[in-house]
C-alpha positions in Angstrom: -9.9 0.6 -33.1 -6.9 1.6 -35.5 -8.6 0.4 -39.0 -6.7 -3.5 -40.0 -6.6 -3.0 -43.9 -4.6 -3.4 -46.8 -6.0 -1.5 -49.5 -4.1 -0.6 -53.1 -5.1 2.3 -55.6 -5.5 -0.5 -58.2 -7.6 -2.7 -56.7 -10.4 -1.9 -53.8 -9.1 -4.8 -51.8 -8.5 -5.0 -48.1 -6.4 -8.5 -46.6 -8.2 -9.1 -43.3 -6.0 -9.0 -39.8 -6.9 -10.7 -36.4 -8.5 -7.3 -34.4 -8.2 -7.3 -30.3 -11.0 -7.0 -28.3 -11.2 -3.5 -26.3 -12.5 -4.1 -22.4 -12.5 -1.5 -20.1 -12.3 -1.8 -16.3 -13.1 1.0 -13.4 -11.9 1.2 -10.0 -10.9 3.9 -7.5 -8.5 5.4 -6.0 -7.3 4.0 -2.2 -4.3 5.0 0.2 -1.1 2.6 0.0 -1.7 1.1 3.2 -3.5 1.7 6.2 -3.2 1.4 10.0 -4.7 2.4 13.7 -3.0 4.1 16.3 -3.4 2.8 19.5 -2.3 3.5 23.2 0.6 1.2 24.8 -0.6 2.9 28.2 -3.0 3.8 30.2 -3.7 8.0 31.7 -5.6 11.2 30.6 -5.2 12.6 26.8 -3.9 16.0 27.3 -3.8 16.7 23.2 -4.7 15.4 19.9 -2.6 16.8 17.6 -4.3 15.9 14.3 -7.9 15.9 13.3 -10.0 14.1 10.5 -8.3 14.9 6.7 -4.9 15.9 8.5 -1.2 15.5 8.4 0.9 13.8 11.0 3.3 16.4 11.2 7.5 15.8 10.5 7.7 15.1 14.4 5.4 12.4 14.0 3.5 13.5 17.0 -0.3 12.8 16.9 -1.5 12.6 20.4 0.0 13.3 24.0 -0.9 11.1 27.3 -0.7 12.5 31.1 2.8 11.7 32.3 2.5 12.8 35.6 2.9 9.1 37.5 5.6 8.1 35.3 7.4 11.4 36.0 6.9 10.7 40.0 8.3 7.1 39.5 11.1 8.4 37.7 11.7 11.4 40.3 11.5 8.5 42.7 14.1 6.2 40.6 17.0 9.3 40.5 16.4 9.6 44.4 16.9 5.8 44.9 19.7 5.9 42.5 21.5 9.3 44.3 21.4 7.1 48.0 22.6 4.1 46.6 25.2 6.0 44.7 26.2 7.5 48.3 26.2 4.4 50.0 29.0 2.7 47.8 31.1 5.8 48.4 31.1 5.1 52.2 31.2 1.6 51.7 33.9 1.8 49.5 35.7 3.9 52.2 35.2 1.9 54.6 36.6 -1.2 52.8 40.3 0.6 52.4 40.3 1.3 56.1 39.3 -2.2 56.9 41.7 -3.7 54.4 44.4 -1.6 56.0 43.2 -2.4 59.5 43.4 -6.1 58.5 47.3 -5.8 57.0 48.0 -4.9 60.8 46.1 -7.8 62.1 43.8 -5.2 63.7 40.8 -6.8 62.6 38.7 -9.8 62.0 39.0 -11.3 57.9 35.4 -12.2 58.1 34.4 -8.5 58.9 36.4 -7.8 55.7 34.3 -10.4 53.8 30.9 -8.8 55.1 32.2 -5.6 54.1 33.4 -6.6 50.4 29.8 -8.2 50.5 27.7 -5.2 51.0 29.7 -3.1 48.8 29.0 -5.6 45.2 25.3 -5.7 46.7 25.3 -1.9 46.5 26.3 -1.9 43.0 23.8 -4.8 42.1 21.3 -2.2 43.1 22.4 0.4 41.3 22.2 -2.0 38.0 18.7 -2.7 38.9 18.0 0.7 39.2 20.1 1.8 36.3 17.6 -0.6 34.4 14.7 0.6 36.0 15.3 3.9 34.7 15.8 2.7 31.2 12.3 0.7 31.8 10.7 4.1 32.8 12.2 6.2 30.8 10.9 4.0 27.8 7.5 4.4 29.2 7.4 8.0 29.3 7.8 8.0 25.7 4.9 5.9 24.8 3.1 8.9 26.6 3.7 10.9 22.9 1.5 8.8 20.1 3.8 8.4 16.9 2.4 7.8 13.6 4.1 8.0 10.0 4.9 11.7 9.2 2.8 12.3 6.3 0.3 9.9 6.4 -3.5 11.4 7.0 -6.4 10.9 9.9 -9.5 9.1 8.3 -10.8 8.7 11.2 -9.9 10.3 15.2 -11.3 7.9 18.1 -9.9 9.9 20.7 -10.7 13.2 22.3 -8.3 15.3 24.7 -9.4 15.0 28.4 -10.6 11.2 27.3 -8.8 8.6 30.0 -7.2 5.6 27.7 -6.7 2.2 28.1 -3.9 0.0 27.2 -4.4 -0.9 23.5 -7.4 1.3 22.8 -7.8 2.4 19.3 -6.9 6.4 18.7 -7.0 6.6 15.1 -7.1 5.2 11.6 -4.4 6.8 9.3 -3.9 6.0 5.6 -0.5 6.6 3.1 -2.3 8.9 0.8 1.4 9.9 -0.4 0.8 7.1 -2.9 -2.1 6.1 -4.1 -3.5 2.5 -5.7 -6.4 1.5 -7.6 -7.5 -2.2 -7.1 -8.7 -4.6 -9.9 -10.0 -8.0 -10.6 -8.5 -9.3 -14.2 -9.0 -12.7 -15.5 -5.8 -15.0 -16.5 -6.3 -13.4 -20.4 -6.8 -9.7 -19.3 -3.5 -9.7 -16.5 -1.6 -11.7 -19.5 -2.7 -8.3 -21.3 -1.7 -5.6 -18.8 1.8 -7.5 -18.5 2.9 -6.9 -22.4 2.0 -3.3 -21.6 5.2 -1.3 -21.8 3.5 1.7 -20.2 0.0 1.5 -18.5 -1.7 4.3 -18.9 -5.4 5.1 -16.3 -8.1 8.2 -17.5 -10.1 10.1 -15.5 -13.2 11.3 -15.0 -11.5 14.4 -17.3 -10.0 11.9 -19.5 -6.8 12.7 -18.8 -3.9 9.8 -18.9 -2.8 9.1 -15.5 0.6 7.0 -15.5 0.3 3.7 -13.3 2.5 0.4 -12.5 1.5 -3.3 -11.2 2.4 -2.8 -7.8 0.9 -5.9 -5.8 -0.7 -9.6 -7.3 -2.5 -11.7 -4.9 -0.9 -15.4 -6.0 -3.9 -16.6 -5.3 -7.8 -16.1 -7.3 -11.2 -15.3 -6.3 -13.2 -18.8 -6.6 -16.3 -16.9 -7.2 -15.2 -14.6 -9.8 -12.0 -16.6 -11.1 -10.4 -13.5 -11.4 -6.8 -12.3 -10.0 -6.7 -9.3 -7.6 -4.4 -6.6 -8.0 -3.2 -3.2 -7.3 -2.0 -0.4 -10.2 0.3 2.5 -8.2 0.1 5.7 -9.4 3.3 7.2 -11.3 1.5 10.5 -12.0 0.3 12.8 -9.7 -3.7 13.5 -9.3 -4.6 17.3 -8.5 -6.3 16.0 -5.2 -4.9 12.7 -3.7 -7.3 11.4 -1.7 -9.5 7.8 -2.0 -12.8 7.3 -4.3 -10.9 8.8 -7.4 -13.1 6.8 -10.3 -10.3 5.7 -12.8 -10.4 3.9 -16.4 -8.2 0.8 -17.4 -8.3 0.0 -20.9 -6.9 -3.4 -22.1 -7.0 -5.1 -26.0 -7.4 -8.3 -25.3 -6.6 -10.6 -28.4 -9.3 -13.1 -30.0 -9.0 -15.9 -32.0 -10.5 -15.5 -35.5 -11.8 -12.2 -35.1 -11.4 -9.8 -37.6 -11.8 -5.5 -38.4 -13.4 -4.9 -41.8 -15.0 -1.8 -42.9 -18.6 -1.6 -43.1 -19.1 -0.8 -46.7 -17.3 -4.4 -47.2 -19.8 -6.6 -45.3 -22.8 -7.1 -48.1 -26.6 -7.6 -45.7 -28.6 -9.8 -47.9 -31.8 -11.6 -46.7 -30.9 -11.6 -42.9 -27.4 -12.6 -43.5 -23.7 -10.8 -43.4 -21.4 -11.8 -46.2 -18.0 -10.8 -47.1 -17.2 -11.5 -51.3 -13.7 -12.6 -52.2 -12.1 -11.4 -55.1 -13.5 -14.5 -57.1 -16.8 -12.9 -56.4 -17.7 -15.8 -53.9 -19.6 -14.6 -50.9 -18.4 -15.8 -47.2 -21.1 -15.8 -44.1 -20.0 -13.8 -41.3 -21.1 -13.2 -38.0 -20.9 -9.7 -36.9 -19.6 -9.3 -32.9 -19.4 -4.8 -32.7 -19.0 -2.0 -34.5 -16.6 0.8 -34.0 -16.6 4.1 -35.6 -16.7 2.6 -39.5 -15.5 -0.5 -38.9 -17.2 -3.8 -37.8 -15.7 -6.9 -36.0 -16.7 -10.1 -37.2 -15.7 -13.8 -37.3 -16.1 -17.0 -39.4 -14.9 -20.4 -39.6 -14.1 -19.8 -43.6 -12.0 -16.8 -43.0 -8.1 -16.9 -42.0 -6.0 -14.2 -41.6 -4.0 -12.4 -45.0 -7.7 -13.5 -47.1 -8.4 -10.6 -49.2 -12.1 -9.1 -50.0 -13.9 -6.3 -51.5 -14.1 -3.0 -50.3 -16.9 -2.3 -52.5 -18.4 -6.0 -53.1 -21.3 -5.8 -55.9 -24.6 -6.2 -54.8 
């Protein structure tokens, strides 16, 4: 802690300041968000294209189903599609001869209705078709697994040759692109990280690791009473993976606590005392120590009260 004096060359004097108190909190590193792959339908895995620790590739691609049925069924479709295609041609030929035919009173109108008839029933099929095709066509791709290009395997529940089910788990993937660190602050300690202008983490190396609140549950743990939260890393870490141990420091304030060097604080018959510049002594209860300063309170002390840096014995 930075040392709270206000010492002159004249007089060995020090004014006593209200001193934070320094609480440090761990947690470790987790991927952004997670998810599992599963497969929307059913047939033989032909390939997995991603194993534990992996990318999913630009493509996207992780896995590819059988998509041999679906194939048939759409062969099937195009056939269907090419004869109803070729009966509206000769149903639509047939119409202008019949419409002519009927100009010369050569023919029946209700033949010409039957006609007209079967020709928009032929094209309602060829919708239906049409939409068919869209239908299969849809699921032939859901026989190629997409995931999130980038995100990493952390776990594979699938294995080529393996038959799937409909909704079957394949994978768990995780956003290790960016990386969070979870905490549980009370109301004092968040009020603390939210007046810092930059939030800084360290490592296991010490090294500052530049963070930012990125999610704040509204709600609190009853247990605990505490607020959960995430931190994002800013920075990069040289390996970016989940389990990275990472140190948040926060100086939370406290009322009527005070830094004041050791030589200052007199130990007499069990007891701490501070002497005022009158020579009076003040009781003090000491709370820490850091480097050569301790941190101590009373009821008798206020903030600006000055006392001796070398009080006589």
């Amino acid at each position: 802690m930075p040392l709270a004096t206000a010492a002159t060359e004249s007089r060995d004097v020090f004014a006593v300041k209200p001193t934070p108190r320094t609480v440090r909190f761990y947690g470790f590193t987790k991927p952004r968000a997670t998810m599992t792959v599963v497969s929307e339908v059913s047939g033989k895995c032909l390939e997995v294209m991603a194993d534990i620790g992996e990318k999913i590739d630009h493509d996207g691609l992780f896995a590819r189903i059988d998509p041999t049925f679906i194939e048939l069924e759409l062969e099937q479709n195009r056939i269907s599609r090419e004869q109803i295609k070729n009966r509206i041609a000769f149903l639509e030929k047939e119409l202008k001869r019949f419409e002519l035919l009927f100009s010369r009173h050569s023919t029946a109108e209700s033949q010409l209705d039957k006609l007209t008839q079967e020709l928009d029933q032929a094209h309602f099929n060829l919708k239906l078709l049409q939409n068919q095709q869209k239908v299969l066509k849809e699921r032939l791709d859901r026989h190629l697994v997409i995931a999130p290009p980038g995100w990493q395997v952390i776990k594979r529940l699938v294995e080529p040759g393996e038959w799937l089910s409909v909704g079957e788990p394949l994978a768990e993937l995780g956003d290790f692109q960016t990386l969070v660190v979870p905490f549980a602050l009370a109301a004092e300690e968040y009020g603390a990280l939210k007046q810092l202008q930059t939030i800084l983490l360290l490592d296991a190396g010490e090294q500052q690791v530049k963070a930012g609140i990125y999610r704040v549950s509204p709600d609190f743990d009853p247990r605990s009473r505490k607020i959960n939260l995430q931190l994002v890393l800013i920075d990069d870490l040289a390996d970016r993976r989940g389990g990275i141990r990472l140190e948040l420091k926060l100086d939370i304030p406290e009322k009527d606590v005070f830094a004041v060097p050791a030589s200052a604080v007199i130990r007499r018959y069990g007891e701490n005392l501070l002497q005022r510049e009158s020579g009076e002594t003040v009781p003090v209860v000491i709370h820490g120590s850091s480097d050569k300063e301790l941190r101590v309170s009373s009821p008798l002390i206020q903030s600006g009260d000055y006392f001796s840096l070398k009080p006589s014995p």
